[in-house]
C-alpha positions in Angstrom: 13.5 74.1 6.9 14.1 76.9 4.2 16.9 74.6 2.7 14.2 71.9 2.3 11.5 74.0 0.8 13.9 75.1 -2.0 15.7 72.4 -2.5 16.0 71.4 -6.3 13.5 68.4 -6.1 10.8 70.8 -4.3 11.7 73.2 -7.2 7.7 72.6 -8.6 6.1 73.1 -5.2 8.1 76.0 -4.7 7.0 77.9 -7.4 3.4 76.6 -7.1 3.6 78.5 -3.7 5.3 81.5 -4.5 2.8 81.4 -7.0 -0.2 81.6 -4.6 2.1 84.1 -3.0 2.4 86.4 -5.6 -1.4 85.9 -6.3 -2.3 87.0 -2.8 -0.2 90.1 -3.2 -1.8 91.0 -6.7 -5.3 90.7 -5.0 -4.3 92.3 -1.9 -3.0 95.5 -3.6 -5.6 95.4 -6.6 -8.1 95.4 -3.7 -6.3 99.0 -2.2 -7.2 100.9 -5.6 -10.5 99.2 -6.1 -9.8 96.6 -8.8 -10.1 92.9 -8.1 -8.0 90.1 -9.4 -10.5 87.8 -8.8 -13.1 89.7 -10.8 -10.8 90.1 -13.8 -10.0 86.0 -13.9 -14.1 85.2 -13.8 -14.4 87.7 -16.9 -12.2 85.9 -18.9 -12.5 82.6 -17.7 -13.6 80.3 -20.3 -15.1 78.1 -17.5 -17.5 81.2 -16.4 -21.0 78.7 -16.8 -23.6 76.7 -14.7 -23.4 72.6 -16.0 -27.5 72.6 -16.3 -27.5 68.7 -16.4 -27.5 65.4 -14.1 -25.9 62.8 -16.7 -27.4 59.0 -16.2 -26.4 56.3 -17.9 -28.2 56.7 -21.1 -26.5 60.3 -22.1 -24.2 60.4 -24.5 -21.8 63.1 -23.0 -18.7 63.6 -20.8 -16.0 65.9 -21.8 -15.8 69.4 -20.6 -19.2 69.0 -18.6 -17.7 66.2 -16.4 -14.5 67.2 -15.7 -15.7 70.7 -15.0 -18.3 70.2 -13.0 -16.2 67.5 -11.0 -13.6 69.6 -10.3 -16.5 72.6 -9.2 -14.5 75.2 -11.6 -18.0 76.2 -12.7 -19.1 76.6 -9.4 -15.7 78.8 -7.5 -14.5 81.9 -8.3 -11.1 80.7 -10.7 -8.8 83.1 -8.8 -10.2 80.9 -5.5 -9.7 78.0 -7.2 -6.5 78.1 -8.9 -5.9 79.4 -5.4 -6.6 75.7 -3.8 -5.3 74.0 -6.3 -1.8 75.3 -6.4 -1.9 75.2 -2.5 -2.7 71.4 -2.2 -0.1 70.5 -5.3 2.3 72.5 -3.1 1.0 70.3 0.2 0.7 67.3 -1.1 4.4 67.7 -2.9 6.5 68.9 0.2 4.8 66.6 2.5 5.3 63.5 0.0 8.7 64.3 -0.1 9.5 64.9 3.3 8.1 61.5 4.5 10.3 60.2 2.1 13.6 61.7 3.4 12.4 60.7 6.4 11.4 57.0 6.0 13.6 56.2 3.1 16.3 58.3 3.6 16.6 59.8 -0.2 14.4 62.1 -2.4 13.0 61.2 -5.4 13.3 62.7 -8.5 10.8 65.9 -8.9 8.9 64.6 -11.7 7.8 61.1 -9.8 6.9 63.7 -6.6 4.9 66.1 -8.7 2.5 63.5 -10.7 1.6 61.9 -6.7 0.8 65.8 -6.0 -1.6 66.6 -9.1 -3.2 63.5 -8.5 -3.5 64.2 -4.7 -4.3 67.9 -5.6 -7.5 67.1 -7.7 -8.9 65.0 -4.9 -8.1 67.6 -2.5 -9.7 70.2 -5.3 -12.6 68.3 -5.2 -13.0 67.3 -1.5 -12.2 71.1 0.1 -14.4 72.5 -3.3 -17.6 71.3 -3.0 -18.4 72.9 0.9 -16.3 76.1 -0.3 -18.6 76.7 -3.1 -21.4 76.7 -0.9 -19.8 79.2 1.4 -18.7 81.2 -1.9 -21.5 81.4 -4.1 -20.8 83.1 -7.8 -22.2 86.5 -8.3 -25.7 86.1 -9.2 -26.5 89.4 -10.8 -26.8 87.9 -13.9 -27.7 84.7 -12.9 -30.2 82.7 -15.7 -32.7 80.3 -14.9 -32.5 77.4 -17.2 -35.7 77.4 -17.5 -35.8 80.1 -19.7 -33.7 79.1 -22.7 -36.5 78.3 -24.7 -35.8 79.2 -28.6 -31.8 79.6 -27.9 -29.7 78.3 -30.3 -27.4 75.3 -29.0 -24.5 73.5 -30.7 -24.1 70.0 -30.0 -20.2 69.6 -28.6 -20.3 66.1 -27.8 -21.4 63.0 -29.4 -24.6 62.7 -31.6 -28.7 63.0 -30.4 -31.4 60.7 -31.2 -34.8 60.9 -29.6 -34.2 58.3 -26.9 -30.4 59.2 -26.1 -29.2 62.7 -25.4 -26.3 65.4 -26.2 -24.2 67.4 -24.7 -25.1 70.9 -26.3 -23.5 74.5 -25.2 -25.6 77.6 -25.4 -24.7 81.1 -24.5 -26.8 83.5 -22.7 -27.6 87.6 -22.9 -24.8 87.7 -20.2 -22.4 86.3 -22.5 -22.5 83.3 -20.1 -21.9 79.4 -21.2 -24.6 76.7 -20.3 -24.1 72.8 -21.1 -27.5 71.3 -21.4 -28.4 67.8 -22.5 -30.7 68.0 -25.4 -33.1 65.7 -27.8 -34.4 65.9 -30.9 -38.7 66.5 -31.5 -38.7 63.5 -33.3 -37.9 60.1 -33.2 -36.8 60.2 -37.5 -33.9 62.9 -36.2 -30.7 63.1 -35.5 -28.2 66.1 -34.2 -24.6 65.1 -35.1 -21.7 66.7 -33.2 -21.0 70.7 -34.0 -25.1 70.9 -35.8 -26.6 74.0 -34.3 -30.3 73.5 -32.6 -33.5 75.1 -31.5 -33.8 74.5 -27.6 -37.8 74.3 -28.0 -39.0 72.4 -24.3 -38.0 71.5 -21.0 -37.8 67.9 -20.2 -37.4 66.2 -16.9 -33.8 65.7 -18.3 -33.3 66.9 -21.3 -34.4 69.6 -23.7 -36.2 68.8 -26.8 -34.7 70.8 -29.9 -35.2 71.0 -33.6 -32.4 71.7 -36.1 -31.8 75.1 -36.8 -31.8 76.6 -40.4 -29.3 79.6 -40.6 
């Protein structure tokens, strides 16, 4: 069995596990003189924000917003889930290639193994994710209602706003946190082109009404 878990076409699974290994270990012992690894990866995780939006077929966004909040990095811890990740790449890669030495006889070559295992890995992400999250909730010490962003400033990261079609806009909060919000202009004569800096001014049912902001 050892043979087969570092053999030279498990070589990627191997260090994705030894990996979560060594991870375990850092957070074990970081835990023993009262400093968390997991702490230290949310400070300076750049995915550290709450994805304020439903998108419907009339938003013009995607990007960042939809792969992050597919994925639920906004909503785990990133040590936890790097943590899964790396586990079911690791999975998904062994097992792939042990049903092939066993049905077929041979192993493929690491590369064709490892692109079944990311692929199986963000399902897996996903699927094990989105009841984990609800069993790990974020710290909310600092948590914001987005309700209360009236008069932030925005910038539009995605696409261009008009009255009647929606933007993806980022904003950052007094806890130095990042929220993606879908926002509108006041008026039907304006538009907000990507990277223009906005006003959040109202709460709609879906969006937020803005003006432009003048520096």
């Amino acid at each position: 069995m050892f043979e087969f878990l570092v053999a030279d076409f498990n070589t990627p699974f191997a260090i994705a596990l030894g990996s979560v290994l060594i991870l375990g270990l850092f957070e074990g012992l970081g835990l023993l003189v009262g400093l968390s690894i997991m702490s230290l990866f949310d400070q300076f995780s750049p995915f550290e924000m709450e994805v304020d939006v439903e998108l419907d077929g009339n938003v013009t966004s995607g990007g960042l917003t939809s792969v992050v909040g597919w994925l639920y990095l906004n909503k785990l811890p990133l040590l936890v889930w790097l943590v899964l990740f790396l586990s079911t790449f690791a999975i998904a890669g062994y097992s792939f290639n042990y049903l092939n030495l066993n049905w077929l006889t041979l192993a493929l070559p690491s590369f064709m193994a490892s692109i079944f295992a990311i692929f199986a890995a963000i399902v897996m992400t996903r699927t094990i994710g989105k009841p984990l999250a609800k069993l790990m909730p974020k710290n909310e010490t600092s948590a914001v209602s987005a309700d209360s962003f009236t008069g932030f400033v925005a910038k539009i990261t995605i696409g261009k706003a008009t009255q009647h079609s929606p933007a993806e806009a980022v904003l950052t909060d007094q806890f130095n946190q990042k929220h993606y919000v879908l926002v509108a202009p006041e008026t039907s004569d304006e538009i907000f082109e990507q990277s223009q800096q906005v006003v959040l001014v109202e709460k709609q049912e879906k969006c937020w009404l803005a003006v432009k902001f003048n520096a």
